[in-house]
PyMOL commands that place a pseudoatom at each C-alpha (Angstrom):
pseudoatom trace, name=CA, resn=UNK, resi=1, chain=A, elem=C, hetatm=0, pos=[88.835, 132.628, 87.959]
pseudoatom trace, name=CA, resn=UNK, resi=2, chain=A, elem=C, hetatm=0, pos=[90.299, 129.853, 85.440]
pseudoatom trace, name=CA, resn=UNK, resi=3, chain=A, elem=C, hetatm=0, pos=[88.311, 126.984, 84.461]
pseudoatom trace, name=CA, resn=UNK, resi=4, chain=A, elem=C, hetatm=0, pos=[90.185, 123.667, 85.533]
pseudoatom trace, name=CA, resn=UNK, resi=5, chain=A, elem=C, hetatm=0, pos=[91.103, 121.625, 82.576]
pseudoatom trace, name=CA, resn=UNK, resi=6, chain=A, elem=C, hetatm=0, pos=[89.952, 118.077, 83.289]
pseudoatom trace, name=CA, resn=UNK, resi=7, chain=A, elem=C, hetatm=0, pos=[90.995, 116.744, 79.440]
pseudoatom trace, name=CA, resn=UNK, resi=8, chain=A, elem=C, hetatm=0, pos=[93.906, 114.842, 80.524]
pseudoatom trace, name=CA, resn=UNK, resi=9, chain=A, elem=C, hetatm=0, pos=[92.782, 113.057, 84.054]
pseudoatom trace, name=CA, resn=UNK, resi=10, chain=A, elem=C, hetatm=0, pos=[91.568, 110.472, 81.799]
pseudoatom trace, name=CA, resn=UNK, resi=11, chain=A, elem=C, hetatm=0, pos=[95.047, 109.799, 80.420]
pseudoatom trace, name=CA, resn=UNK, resi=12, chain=A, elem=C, hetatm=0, pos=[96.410, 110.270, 84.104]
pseudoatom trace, name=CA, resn=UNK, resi=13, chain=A, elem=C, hetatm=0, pos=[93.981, 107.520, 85.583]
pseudoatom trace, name=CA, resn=UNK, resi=14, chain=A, elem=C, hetatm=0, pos=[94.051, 104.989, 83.448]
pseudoatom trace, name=CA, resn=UNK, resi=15, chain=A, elem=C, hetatm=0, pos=[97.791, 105.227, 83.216]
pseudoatom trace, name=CA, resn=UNK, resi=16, chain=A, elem=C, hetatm=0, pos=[98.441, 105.333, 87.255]
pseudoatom trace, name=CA, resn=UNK, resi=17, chain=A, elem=C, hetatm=0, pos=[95.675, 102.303, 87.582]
pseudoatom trace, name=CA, resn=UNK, resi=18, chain=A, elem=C, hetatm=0, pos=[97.787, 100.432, 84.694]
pseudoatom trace, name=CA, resn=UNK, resi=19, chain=A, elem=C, hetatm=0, pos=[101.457, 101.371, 86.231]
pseudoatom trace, name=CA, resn=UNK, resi=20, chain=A, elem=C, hetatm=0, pos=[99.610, 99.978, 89.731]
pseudoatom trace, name=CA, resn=UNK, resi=21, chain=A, elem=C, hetatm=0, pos=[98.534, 96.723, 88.193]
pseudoatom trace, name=CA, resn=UNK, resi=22, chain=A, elem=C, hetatm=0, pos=[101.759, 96.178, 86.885]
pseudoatom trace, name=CA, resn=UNK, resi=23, chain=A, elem=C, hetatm=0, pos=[103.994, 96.628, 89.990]
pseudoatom trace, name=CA, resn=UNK, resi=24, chain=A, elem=C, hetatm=0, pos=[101.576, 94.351, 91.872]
pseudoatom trace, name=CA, resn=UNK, resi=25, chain=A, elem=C, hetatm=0, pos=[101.928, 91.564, 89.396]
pseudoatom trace, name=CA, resn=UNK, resi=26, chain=A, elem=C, hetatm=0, pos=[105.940, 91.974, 89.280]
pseudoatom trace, name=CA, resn=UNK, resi=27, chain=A, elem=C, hetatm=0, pos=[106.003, 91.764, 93.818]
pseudoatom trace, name=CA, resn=UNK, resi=28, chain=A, elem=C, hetatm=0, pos=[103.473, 89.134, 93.430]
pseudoatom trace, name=CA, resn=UNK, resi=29, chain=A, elem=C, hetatm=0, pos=[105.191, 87.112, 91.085]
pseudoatom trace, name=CA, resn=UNK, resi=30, chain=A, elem=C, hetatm=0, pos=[108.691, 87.452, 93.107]
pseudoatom trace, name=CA, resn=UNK, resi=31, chain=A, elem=C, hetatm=0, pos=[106.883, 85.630, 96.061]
pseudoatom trace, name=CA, resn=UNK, resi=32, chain=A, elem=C, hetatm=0, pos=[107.614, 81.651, 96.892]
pseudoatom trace, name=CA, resn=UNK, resi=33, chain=A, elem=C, hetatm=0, pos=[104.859, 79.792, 97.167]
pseudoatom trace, name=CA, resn=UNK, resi=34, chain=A, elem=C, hetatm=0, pos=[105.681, 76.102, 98.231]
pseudoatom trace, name=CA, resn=UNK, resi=35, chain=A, elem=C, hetatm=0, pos=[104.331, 73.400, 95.536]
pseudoatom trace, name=CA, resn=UNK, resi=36, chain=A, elem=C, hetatm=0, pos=[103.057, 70.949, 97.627]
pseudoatom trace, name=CA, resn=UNK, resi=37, chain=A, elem=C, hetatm=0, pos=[101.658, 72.071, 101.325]
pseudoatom trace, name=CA, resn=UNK, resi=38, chain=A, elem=C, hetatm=0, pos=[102.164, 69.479, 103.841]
pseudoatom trace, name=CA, resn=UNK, resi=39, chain=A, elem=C, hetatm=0, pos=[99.596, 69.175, 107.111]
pseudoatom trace, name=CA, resn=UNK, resi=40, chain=A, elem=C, hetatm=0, pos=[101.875, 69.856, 110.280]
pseudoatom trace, name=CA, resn=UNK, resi=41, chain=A, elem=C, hetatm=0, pos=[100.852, 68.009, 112.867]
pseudoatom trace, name=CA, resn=UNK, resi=42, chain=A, elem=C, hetatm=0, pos=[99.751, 70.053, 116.160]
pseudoatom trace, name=CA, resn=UNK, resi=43, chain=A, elem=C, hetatm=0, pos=[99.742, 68.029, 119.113]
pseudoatom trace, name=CA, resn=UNK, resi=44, chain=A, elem=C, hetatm=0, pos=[96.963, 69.063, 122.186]
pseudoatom trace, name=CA, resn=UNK, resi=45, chain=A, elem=C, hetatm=0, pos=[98.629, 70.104, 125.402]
pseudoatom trace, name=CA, resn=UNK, resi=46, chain=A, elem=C, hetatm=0, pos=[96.724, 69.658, 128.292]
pseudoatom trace, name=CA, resn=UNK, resi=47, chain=A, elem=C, hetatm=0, pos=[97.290, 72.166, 130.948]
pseudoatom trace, name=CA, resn=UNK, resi=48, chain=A, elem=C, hetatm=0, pos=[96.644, 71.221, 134.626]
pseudoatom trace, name=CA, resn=UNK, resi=49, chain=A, elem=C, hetatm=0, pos=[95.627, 74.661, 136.328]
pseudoatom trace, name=CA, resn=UNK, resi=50, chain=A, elem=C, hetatm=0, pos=[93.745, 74.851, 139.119]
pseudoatom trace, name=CA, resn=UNK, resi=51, chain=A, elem=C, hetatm=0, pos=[90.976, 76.948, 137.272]
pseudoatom trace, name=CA, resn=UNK, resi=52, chain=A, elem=C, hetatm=0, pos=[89.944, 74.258, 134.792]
pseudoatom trace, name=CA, resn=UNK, resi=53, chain=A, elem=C, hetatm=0, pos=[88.110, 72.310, 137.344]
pseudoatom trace, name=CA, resn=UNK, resi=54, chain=A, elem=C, hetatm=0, pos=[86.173, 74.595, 139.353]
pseudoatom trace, name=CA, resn=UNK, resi=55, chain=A, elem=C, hetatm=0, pos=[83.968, 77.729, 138.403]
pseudoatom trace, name=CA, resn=UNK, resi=56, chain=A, elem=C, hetatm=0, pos=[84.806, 81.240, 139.326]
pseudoatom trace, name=CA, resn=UNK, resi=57, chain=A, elem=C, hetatm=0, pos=[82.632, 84.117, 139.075]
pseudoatom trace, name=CA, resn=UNK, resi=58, chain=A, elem=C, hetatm=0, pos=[83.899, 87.869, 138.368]
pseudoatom trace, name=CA, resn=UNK, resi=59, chain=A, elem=C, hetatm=0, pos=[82.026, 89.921, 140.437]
pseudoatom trace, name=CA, resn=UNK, resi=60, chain=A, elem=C, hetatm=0, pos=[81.160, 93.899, 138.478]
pseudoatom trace, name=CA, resn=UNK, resi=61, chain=A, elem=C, hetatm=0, pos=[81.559, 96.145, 141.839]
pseudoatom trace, name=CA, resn=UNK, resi=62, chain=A, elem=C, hetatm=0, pos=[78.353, 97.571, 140.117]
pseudoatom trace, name=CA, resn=UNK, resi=63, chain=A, elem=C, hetatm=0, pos=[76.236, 94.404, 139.963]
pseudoatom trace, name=CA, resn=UNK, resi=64, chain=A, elem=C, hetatm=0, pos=[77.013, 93.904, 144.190]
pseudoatom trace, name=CA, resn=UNK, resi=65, chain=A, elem=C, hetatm=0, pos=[74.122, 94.195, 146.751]
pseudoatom trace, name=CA, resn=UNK, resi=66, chain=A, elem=C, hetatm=0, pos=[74.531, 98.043, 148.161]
pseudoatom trace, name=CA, resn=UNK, resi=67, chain=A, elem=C, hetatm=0, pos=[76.154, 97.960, 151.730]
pseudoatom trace, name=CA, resn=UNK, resi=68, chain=A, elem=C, hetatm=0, pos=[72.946, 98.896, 154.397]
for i in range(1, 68): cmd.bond("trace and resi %d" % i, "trace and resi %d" % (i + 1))
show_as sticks, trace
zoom trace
């Protein structure tokens, strides 16, 4: 059986790691970034549903008193 030659994964490594580096840099530098970021206001709704004044309880069929 032939002994696998391992001299060039070196080479191949450190070139696929460099080619990776530089095809990131060239999509990241195509992006827009805007200069200046500007706070957008968000204004609070508030919802009037019957649920937000009054508790309700989820009963697990499991955690219910056996029927007698």
């Amino acid at each position: 059986m032939p002994q696998l030659d391992t001299s060039t994964w070196f080479i191949t490594i450190l070139s696929m790691i460099l080619t990776l580096f530089i095809v990131f840099q060239l999509k990241i530098s195509k992006l827009n970034f805007p200069l200046k970021p500007e706070l957008k206001i968000t204004s609070k709704h508030q919802y009037t549903n019957p649920w937000n004044t009054k508790w309700t309880k989820i009963y697990s069929p499991l955690s219910l008193p056996l029927p007698s």
